[in-house]
N, C-alpha and C positions, 0 to 999 in steps of 0.2 A: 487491418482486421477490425472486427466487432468492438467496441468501446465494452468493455466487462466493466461493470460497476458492483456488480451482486458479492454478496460472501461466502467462502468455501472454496475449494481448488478441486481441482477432479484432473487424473492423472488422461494425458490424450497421447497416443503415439507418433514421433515426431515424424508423417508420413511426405512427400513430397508433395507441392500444391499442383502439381503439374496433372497428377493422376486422381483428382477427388473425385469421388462420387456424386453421381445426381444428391442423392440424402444428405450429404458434407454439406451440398452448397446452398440446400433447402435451409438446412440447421444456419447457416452464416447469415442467409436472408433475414430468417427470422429474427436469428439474434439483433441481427440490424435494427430491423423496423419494431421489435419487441416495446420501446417505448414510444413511437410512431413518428410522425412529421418529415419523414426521410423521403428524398426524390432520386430520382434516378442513378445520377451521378454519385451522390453518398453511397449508395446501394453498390455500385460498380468498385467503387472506391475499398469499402468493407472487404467485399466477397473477391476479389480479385479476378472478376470475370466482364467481359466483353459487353459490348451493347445488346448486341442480335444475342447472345448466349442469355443473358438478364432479362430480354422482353419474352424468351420461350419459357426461363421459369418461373416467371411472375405470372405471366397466363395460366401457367399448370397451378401455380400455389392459388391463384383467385378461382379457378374454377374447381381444386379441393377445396377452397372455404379456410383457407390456413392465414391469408394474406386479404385485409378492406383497402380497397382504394378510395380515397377523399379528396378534393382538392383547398386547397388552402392558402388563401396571396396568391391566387391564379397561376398557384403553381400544382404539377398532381403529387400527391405525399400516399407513403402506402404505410399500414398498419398490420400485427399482429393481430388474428381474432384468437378469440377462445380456443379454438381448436388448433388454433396453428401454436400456441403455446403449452397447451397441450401434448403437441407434438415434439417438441422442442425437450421438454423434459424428460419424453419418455425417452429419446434419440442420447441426452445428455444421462440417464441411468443405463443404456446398454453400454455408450459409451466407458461410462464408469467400470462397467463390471467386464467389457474387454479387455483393458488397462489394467484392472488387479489380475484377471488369470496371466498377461503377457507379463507384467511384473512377477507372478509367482512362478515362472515355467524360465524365463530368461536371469543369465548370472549378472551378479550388481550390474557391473560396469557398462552393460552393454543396455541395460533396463537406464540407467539413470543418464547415458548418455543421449537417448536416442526420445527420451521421455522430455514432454513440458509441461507442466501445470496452469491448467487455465480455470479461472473462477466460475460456478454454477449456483446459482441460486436454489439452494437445497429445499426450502421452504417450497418455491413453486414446483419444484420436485415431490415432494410429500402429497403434497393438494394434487394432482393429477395425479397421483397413483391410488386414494381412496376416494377421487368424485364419483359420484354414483353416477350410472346413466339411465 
């Protein structure tokens, strides 16, 4: 997975990696490259997804403008833009706010079994929720 360094936890439900969604693995990408210098393989590594599956959604994330490509030590390294961490935050506040209504609708056991906490950067949360455009 994603290297989380950021502080705060935000509740995710513990879903199978088998069945994520295109926007799961957008949100994984990004976390990835969020600090930048990451190639391919790291990237594959993160998100738990195939070569041919990683080159279709790096295309789609560079041609939304979410994902810079750079090269660096002749190697190619991909970065977070603006928008794609933009994206990221707001993905990480629906998130959040799926998690507390399945936690208030499901009984303990089954909420804290099936639940894990993963850390979100609430700050860059904040800041993309009142950038003006």
């Amino acid at each position: 997975m994603a290297n989380y360094r950021e502080q705060g936890n935000v509740v995710c439900f513990g879903l199978q990696r088998k069945y994520r969604s295109e926007i799961e693995i957008m949100a994984l990408i990004l976390e990835a490259v969020r600090h930048g210098g990451n190639g391919r393989y790291n990237l594959m590594k993160a998100t738990g997804v195939n070569f041919s599956q990683l080159k279709k959604h790096l295309q789609n994330m560079v041609n939304l403008g979410f994902v810079e490509v750079g090269i660096k030590e002749n190697k190619i390294v991909f970065k977070a833009s603006g928008d794609g961490l933009a994206f990221l935050a707001q993905y990480n506040v629906l998130r959040e706010m799926l998690a507390n209504a399945f936690l208030k609708t499901k009984p303990e056991g089954i909420a804290s079994k099936n639940a894990m906490r993963l850390p979100v950067d609430f700050a860059l949360v904040q800041n993309s929720m009142y950038k003006s455009k």
